[in-house]
N, C-alpha and C positions, 0 to 999 in steps of 0.2 A: 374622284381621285383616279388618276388613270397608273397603270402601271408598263413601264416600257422596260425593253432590255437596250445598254448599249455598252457598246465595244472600242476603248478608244486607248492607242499607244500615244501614251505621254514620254516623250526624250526629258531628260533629266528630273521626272519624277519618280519616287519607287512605288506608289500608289494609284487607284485611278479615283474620281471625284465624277459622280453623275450632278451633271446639270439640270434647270430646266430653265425653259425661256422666263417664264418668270421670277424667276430670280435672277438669272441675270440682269435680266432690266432692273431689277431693284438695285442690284450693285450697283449697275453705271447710274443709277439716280442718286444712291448714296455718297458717291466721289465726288458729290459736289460740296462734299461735308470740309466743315474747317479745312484748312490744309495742313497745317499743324496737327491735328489729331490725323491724319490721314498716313502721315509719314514717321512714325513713332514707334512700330511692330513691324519693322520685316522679317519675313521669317526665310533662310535659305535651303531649299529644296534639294535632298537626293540627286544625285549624277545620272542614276545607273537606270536603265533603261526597262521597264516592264510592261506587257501586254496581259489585261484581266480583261472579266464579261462578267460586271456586276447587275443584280436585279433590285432595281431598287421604286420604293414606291415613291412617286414625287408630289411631295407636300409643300406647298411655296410657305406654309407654318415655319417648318423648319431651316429656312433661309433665316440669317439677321444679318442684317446690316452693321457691322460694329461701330458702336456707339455710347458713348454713357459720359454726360459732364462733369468730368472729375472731380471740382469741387461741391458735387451731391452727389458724389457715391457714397455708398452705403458702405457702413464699417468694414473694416478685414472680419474683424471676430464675424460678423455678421454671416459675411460670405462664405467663408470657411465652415460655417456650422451647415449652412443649405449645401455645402459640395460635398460634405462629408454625409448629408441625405441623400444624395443623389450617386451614382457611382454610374450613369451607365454611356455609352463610349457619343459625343455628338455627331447630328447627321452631318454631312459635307463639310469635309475638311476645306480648309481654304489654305491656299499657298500662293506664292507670289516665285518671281524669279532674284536675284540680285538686281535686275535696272529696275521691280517696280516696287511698290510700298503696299502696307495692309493697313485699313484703317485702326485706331486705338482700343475705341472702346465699344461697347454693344447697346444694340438699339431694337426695338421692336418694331419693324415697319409691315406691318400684315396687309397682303395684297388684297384685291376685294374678291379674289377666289378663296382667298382663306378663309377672311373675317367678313361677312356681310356688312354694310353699313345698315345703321337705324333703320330699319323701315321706313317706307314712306305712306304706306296704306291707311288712308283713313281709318276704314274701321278698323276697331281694337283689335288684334292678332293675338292667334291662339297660341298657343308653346308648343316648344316642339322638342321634345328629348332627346331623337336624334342630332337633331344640330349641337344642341347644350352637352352630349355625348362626346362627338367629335372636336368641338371647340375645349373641351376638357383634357380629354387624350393628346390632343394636339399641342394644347400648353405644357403636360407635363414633358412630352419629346423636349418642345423648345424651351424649358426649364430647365432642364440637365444640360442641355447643351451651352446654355448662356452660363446657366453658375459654372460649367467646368471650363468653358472658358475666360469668364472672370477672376476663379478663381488663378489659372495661369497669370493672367494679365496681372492680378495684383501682385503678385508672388515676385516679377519680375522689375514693370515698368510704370504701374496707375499710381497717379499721385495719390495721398492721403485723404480724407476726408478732412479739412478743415474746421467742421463742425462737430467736432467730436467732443470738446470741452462743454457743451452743451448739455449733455450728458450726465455731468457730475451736478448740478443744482436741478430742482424742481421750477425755479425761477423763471429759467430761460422759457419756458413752456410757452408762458404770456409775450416774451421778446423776441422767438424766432418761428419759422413754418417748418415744421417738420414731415416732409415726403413722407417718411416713412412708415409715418407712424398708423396704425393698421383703423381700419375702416370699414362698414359692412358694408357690403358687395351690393349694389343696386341690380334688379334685373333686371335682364333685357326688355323684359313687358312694360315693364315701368319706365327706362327710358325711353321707349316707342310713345306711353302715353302720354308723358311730359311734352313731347316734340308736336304731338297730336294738337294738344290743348294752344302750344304756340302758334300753330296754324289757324284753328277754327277761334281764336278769340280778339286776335288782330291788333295789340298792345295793350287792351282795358284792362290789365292784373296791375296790381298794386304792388311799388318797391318789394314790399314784403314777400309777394309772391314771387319778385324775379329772381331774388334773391334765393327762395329754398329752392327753385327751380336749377340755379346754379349750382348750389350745395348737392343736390341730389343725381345732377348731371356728373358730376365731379366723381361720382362714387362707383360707376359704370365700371365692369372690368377695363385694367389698364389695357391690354388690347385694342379696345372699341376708340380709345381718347381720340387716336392719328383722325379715324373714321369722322368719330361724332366734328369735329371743330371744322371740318370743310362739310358738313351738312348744309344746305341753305336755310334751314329751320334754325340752325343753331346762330345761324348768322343774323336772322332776322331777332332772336331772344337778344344777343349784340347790340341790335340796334334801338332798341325798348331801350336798356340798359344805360346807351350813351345819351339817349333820347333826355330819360329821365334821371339824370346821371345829380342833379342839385338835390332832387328829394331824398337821397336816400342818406338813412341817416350813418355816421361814421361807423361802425361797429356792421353793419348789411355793406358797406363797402370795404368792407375790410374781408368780408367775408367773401366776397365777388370775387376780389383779387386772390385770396387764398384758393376759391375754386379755379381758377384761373392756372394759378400753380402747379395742382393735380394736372388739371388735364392739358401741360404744356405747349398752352396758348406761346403761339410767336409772339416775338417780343415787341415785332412793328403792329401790333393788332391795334385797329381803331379804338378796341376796348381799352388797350391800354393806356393807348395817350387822352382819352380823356376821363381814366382814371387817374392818371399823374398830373395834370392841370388842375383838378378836383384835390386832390391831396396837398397840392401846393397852395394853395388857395385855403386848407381848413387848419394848415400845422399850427397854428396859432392856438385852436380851440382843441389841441387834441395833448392826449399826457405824454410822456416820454416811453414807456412802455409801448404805445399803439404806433408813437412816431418809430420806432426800432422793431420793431414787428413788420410795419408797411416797407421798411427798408429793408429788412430780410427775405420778404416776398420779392423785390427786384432784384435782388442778385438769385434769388432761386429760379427768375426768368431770364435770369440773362439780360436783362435791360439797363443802358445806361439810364444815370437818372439825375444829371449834376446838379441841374439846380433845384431839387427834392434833396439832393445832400447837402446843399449850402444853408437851406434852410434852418434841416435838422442840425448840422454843426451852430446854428446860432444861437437854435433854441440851446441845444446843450451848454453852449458858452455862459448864457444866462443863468440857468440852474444845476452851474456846476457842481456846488456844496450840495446838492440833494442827491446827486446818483449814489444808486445802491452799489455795493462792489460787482454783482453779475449785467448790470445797466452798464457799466462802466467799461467789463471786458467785451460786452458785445459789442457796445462803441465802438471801440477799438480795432475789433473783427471788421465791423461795417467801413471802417479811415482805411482799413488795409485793401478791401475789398474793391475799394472805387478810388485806390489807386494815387489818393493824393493826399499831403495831409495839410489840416488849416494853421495856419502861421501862428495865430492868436493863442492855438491849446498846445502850444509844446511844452509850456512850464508848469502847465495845470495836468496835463496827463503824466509829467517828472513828478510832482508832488502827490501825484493819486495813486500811480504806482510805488512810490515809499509809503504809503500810508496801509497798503494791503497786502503788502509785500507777504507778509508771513499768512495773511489768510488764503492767499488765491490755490489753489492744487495745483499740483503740476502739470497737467492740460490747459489751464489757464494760465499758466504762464508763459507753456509755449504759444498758443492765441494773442496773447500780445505782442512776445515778440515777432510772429509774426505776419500783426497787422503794422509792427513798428516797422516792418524790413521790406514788406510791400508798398507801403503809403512813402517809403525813403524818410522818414521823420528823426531829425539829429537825435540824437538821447547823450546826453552828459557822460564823459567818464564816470564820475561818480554811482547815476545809477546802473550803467552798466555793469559794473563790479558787485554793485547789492545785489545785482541778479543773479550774476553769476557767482556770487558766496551763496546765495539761496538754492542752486541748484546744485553745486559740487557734490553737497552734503548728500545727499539723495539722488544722486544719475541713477544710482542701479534701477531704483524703484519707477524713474521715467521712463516714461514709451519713447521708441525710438523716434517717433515721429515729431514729439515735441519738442525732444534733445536739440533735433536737426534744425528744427526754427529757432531755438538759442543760439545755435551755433552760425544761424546767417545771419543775426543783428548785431553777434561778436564781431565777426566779419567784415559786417560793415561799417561797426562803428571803428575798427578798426582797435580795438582792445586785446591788451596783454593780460589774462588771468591764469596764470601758470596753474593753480591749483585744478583748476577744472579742466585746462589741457593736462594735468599729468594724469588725473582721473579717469579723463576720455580713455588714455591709452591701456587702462587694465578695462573700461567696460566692452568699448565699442570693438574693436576686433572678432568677437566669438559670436556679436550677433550679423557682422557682414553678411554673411553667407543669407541670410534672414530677408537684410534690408532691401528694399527695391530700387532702382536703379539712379533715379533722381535723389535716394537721402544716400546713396555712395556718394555720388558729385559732390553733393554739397558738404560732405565730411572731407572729403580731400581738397575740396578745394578751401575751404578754411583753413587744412592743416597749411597748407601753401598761400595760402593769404597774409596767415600771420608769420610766413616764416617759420612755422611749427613742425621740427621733424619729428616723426615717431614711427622705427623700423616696421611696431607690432602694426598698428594699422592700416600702414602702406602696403605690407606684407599681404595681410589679410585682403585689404583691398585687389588687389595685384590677382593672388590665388581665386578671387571671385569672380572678378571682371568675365572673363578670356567666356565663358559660359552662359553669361548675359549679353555678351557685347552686342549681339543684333537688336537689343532695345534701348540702345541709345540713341539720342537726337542728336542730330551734329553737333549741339551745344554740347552734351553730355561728352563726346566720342575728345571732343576741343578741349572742353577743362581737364579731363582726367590727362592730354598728353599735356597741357600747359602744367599742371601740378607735381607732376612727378617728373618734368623734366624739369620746373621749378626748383625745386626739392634734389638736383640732382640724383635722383636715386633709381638705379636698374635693380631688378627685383629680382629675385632667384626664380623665376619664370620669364626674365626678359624678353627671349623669342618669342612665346607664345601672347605674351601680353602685350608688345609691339606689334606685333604682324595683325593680329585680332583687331587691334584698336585702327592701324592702318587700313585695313582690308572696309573695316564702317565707316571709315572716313570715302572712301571710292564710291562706294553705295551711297552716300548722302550727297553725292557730289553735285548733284541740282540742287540740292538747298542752299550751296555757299553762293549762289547766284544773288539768292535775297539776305544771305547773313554772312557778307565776305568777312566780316569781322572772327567770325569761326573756323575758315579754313586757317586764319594766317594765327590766329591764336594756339590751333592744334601743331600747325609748323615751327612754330616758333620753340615750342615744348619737346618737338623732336629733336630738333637742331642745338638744344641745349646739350642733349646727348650722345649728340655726335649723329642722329641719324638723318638723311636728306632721302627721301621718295621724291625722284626725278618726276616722274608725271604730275603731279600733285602740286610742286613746286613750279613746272613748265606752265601749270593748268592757273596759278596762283601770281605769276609775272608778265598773262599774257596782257593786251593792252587793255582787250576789253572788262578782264577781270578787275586791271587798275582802274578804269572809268567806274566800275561798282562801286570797289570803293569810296569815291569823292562822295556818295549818296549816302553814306552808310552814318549815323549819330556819334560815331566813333573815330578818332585820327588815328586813322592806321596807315599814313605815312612813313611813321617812325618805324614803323614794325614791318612794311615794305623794303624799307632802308636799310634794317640789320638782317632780315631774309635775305636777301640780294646779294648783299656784302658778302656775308656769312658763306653763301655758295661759292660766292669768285673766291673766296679764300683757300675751303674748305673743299671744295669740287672742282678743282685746274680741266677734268674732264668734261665737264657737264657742256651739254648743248645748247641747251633748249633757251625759253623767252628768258630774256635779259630786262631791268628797269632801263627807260632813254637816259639818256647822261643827262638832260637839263634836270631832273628828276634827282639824282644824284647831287648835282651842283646847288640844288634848292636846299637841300635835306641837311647838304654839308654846314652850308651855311648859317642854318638855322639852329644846328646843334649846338655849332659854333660861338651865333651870338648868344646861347644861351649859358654855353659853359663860362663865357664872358663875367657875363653877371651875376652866375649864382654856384659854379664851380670850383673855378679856378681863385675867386678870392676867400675860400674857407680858409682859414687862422690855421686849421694843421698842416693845408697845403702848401699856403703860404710861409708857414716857418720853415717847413722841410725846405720849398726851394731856393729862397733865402740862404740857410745854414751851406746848404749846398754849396753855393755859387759862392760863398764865402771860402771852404774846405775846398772848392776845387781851383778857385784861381777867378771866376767870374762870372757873368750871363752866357756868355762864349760856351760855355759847359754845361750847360743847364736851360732845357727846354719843357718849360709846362704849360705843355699840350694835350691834345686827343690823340696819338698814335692811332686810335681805330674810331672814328667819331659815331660809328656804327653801332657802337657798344656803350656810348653815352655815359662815361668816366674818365677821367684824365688819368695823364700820367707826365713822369717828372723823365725825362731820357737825358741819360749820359751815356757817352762812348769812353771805352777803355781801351789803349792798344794792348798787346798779348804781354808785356811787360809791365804791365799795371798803370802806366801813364794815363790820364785824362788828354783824352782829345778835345780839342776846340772844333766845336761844328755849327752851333747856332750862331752862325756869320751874318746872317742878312739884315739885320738892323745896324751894327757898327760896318758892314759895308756902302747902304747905303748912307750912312752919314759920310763917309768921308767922300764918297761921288755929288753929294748935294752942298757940303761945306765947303766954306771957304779956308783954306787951312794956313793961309797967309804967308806962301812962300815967295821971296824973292828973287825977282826973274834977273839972277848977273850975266855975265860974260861967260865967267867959269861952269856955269850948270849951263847955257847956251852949247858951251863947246862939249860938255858931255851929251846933251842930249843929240848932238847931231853925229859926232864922232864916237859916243861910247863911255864910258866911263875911265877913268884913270886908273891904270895896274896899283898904282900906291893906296887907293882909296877902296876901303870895303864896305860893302852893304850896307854893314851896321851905320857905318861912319855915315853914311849919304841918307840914310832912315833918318838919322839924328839928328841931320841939317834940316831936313823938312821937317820933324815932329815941332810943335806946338806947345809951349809949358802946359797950357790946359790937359793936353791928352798926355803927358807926361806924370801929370798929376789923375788922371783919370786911372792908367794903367799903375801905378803906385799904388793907389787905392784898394784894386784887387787883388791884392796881394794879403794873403792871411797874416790877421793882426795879431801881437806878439800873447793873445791867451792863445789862439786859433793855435799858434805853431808850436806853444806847449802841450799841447793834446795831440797835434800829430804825429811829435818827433818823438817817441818814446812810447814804451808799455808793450804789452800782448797786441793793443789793437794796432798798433802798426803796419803795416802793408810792405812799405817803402820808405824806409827814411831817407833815403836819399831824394826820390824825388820832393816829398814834401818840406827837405833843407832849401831845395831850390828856388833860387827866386822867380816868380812866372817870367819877365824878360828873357832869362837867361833857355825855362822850356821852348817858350814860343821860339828862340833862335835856332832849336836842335828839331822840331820841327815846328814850320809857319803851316797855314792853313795848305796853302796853294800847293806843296811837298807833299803836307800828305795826303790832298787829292788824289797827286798825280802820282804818287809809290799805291797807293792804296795797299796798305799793308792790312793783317790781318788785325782785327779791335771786336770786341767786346759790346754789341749794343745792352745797355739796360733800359728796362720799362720800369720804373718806381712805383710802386704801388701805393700809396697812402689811403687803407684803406680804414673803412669804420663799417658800425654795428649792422649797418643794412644792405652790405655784402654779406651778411652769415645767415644762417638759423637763426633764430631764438633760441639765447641761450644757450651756445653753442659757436666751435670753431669748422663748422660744415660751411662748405662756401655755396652761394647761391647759383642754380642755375646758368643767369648770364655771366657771370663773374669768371664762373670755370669756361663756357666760350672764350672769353676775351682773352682770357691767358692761352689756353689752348692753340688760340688765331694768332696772338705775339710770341709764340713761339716756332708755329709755322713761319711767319714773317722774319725769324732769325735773332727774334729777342732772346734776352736773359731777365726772366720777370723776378724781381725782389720787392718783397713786400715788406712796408712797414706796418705792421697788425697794430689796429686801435689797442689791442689788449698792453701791447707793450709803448705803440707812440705816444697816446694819450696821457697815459701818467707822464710822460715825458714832459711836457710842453710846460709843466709844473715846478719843472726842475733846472738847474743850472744851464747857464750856453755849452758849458767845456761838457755837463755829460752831454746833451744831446747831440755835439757834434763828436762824442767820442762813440758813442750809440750810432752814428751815422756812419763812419769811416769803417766801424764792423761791417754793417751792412755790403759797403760798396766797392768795399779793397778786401773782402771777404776771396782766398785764394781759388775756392771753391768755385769760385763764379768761374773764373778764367780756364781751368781747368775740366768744366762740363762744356765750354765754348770750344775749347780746344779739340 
């Protein structure tokens, strides 16, 4: 152990951090760790500039690599109890700058000046105190140091332990592998002579022997594991192993692989693929307990394993009616686990979950849901709602952790159960501050899934965020601004909670390279709020970022399309990348044909703009269309001049007709000599309209003309506007002004956007309007509309009710003075 002194000015850090070369090399070997766990913990360092001359002694012990597989981490309570053993400060702080990332979790990678590997000396080796001294001391440094920084980590950002329902039965013992669970200590002596005997006897031991060989190997302080599994001794016990891999019998290979577990054999190890050949090969002769057990060991190694799970899915298929209820949730754990679920058990795992509904705990309920929400497995309204009645009842007494898995297969199944959402909003706010970063997300963003507003837990949410925000993943950093700009809701810490949340979007900004679905998701949720981060937005339209997207699982075309728009709207200043216009023209048209078919012919739209063109004189008046196709809802536009009159402006259909038709006029003398000389002073317009019109179009324009109930609703009552105009016959408007006058006067008018909206522009349960909803109006108002809405709450009952109310319910609406008068 050498002791050095050194001196070094760190610019924006307020501390110094002695190195030593060996750990550093351990770092950069460990950055080649997941990348996803790598980018997960930034942490942002001090400005202010200081010079120290610390003494410190350099133990490459007290280096770790962070690391730890979140789905086998060990409980919070767990950890919490060992941090609260330990109080005392860890060695080498680690920090990062804003451009770089800190790995997640923690790992023990002991260099070989730390930890010696196994001996290699034949003859049996005596002990040595001192080493066993220093290997002692040196764990407990890097014991304090790991639990106090786990415990931070979980406090913050580490996901849950998954296996924590596990817990509550005695059962699962036999159905999963539990790490944790404590073991006596083998010694070092004893592993040297183990290693010994592998050498000097050359494969002649027997199954049974390789077997406790394994077992016993397994039991070595965790330290030694990294050491012993690249020994060549241990490589060669390996190779016995796979040698004689038929003889052993199930229960000694069950036991391999559990040793295997401990001492966290990679997942590509030869040991293991022809352990999983072998398994696959004996599922037939083995019970359901051992088959769930061997599969618990593969996800404790990380190994894929699909057709070891097709198997198992078949066997269980078979002896469905035999699973026990903790057989059955571990199942379920294992379908969530390997990420798929099999087509054949979806109505067998509906009917097993009614059948134990009321026995499972509430750990176990969150483990189904979810293994349901990870495998993507449909689940019925119906059971949906037994779950969620089965839980309402008792949220207080659930862990947060299990809540939060309810509440993503709610989510996904896409279910309304008021009761448990009302419930959420008195539990969940007061353990916010508690929860860690990933069961926020996924609280808010359920409440934003379903349309769910609720001030307390957004609130609560909001007041937390700004304090954690450096441990969010761009996902995280994305849903939180998607949900609450969902939700339309600014929070009485809006600066701080916008700027926070903008500022971890800058820092993750090499990740939207791999997840561009995250940057335009996080943008999209500002922009509901009115707010645009220019570079962000520049960084998000550039070409190459467009080319990402095309790769991405996700069509985020659409959401390119109302970004873009959204800025030329809402940003007349903005510089920066623009989308190409064919881009534009693609986007247009496709929204287009799709309002075609599935918008514009909905029964409430259709009746409003029906009623309309009826009340205003024709199609000429009434245009339903996308005003903003960007925004992906129609609307019904009519023009008003400043006198309440309806203007005619949807021309291009009856103009082109009368340019394509034959209107059957004859060519005389008399219109010859007008058309070369001029018209005749005795002869007016009208008169010369009338010689060319057509019975048909005479009858076509009679037509529009509101029928004798129409003009008892408009000519009289409170809802009146104008009775004068509505006395009028449309011939007689059109002649006071024709299209082409009031082109060319362009006098001042009135545009309207008609809104016909329904229940999923709102909240649930509620008159809050939805994020995009409030854009769109916002943007039709920039654009010089007058947005009137006709509210499902009041049009719907309508459509039930007589012609004369709904078009006397219309003419409110639309001769409303108010309008004119906020235009004016």
């Amino acid at each position: 152990m050498a002791t050095v002194l050194i001196c070094r000015r760190f610019p924006r850090l307020s501390r110094v951090t002695a190195f030593s070369t060996t750990a550093k090399c351990k770092a950069e070997s460990g950055s080649s760790k997941s990348k996803q766990e790598k980018e997960e913990n930034p942490e942002t360092a001090n400005t202010r500039s200081e010079s120290a001359a610390t003494i410190q002694l350099l133990n490459p012990l007290d280096y770790r690599v962070l690391y730890n597989p979140s789905a086998y981490a060990k409980s919070r309570a767990a950890s919490q109890q060992c941090a609260a053993r330990s109080s005392g400060q860890a060695f080498g702080d680690t920090f990062t700058s804003p451009g770089t990332t800190q790995v997640q979790h923690t790992f023990g990678n002991a260099s070989s000046q730390a930890l010696p590997p196994i001996r290699n000396a034949l003859p049996k080796p005596k002990s040595k105190p001192l080493l066993k001294q220093t290997i002692s001391a040196c764990l407990s440094v890097a014991q304090t140091k790991e639990e106090a920084e786990k415990e931070k980590r979980e406090m913050h950002d580490s996901k849950e332990d998954p296996r924590v329902f596990q817990k509550g039965r005695p059962e699962y013992k036999s159905l999963s592998c539990d790490k944790s669970e404590p073991v006596e200590t083998l010694p070092l002596e004893e592993g040297d002579s183990i290693l010994h005997s592998v050498a000097v006897c050359e494969g002649s031991q027997s199954p049974g022997t390789i077997t406790d060989y394994f077992c016993k190997l397994s039991r070595l302080p965790v330290e030694q594991h990294a050491a012993l599994v690249s020994q060549p001794r241990f490589k060669t016990l390996c190779r016995w192993a796979v040698k004689n891999i038929g003889l052993f019998s199930t229960s000694e290979l069950i036991d391999i692989l559990k040793a295997c577990v401990r001492l966290v054999v990679p997942p590509t190890h030869p040991l293991l693929n022809a352990c999983e050949n072998e398994f696959c090969r004996r599922v037939w002769d083995m019970n359901l307990d051992q088959l769930l057990l061997v599969a618990d060991c593969w996800r404790c190694l990380e190994r894929s394993v699909p057709s070891y799970l097709s198997i198992l899915f078949s066997y269980a298929n078979m002896h469905w009616k035999d699973l026990t209820l903790p057989q059955f949730v571990q199942l379920l754990y294992i379908i969530g686990e390997g990420r798929r679920s099999p087509a054949d058990l979806t109505q067998k795992v509906e009917s097993m979950i009614l059948k134990y509904l009321d026995s499972f705990t509430l750990e176990e309920v969150g483990a189904i849901c979810l293994g349901l929400f990870k495998s993507l497995s449909g689940i019925s309204d119906h059971v949906m709602r037994k779950i969620a009645g089965r839980v309402y009842l008792q949220l207080e007494d659930m862990s947060t952790y299990a809540l939060v898995n309810v509440l993503k297969v709610l989510r996904y199944s896409r279910v309304d159960h008021l009761p448990l959402l009302k419930e959420l909003g008195k539990v969940i706010p007061a353990r916010i501050p508690t929860v860690n970063i990933q069961g926020i997300m996924h609280i808010t963003l359920t409440c934003s899934s379903l349309h769910y507003f609720d001030e307390g837990i957004m609130a609560a949410v909001a007041m937390s965020l700004p304090s954690k925000v450096t441990y969010c993943r761009s996902k995280d950093a994305a849903k939180f601004l998607w949900s609450f700009g969902c939700l339309d809701y600014e929070p009485p810490n809006e600066e701080e909670f916008y700027s926070s949340l903008i500022e971890q979007m800058h820092r993750k900004l090499h990740e939207f390279r791999k997840y561009p679905e995250h940057l335009l998701t996080g943008l999209l949720g500002l922009a509901f709020v009115k707010r645009f981060p220019e570079d962000l937005i520049d960084y998000a339209l550039r070409d190459d970022f467009v080319q990402k997207t095309r790769g991405s699982k996700y069509e985020l075309k659409k959401d390119l399309f109302t970004l873009s728009k959204s800025v030329e709207i809402e940003c007349p200043n903005y510089q920066g990348s623009r989308l190409p216009p064919q881009l534009y023209q693609e986007m247009t048209e496709m929204v287009l044909n799709f309002a075609e078919q599935e918008i514009y012919v909905r029964p409430e739209i259709v009746e409003a703009a029906s009623l309309l063109e009826s009340m205003l004189g024709g199609p000429e008046y009434v245009k339903n269309h996308m005003i903003l196709p960007h925004t992906r809802s129609s609307d019904l536009e009519v023009h008003l001049a400043m006198d309440g009159h309806p203007i005619p402006f949807n021309l291009k259909d009856p103009i082109t007709d009368k340019k394509l038709k034959d209107i059957g006029v004859s060519l005389t003398d008399d219109l010859m000599i007008q058309l070369i000389k001029g018209r005749s002073n005795s002869q007016s317009p009208v008169e010369v309209e009338n010689e060319a019109r057509t019975p048909g179009q005479e009858g076509r324009e009679e037509a529009g003309t509101p029928n004798t109930g129409d003009s008892a609703v408009l000519s009289g009552g409170a809802l009146l506007a104008d009775a004068r105009l509505q006395a009028e016959p449309k011939s007689e408007r059109c002649l006071e002004a024709p299209p082409s006058l009031t082109l060319n006067r362009q006098p001042r008018q009135v545009k309207l956007a008609i809104q016909v909206s329904n229940r999923n522009h709102y909240c649930y349960c509620s008159k809050r309007l939805l994020g995009l909803h409030c854009l769109k109006r916002r943007q039709l108002q920039q654009l010089g509309y007058v947005v009137v809405e006709l509210p499902f709450w009041e049009w719907f009952p309508l459509l039930k009710r007589t012609r004369l109310e709904k078009l006397s319910y219309l003419h409110y609406k639309v001769f409303d003075p108010a309008l004119l008068s906020r235009a004016g």
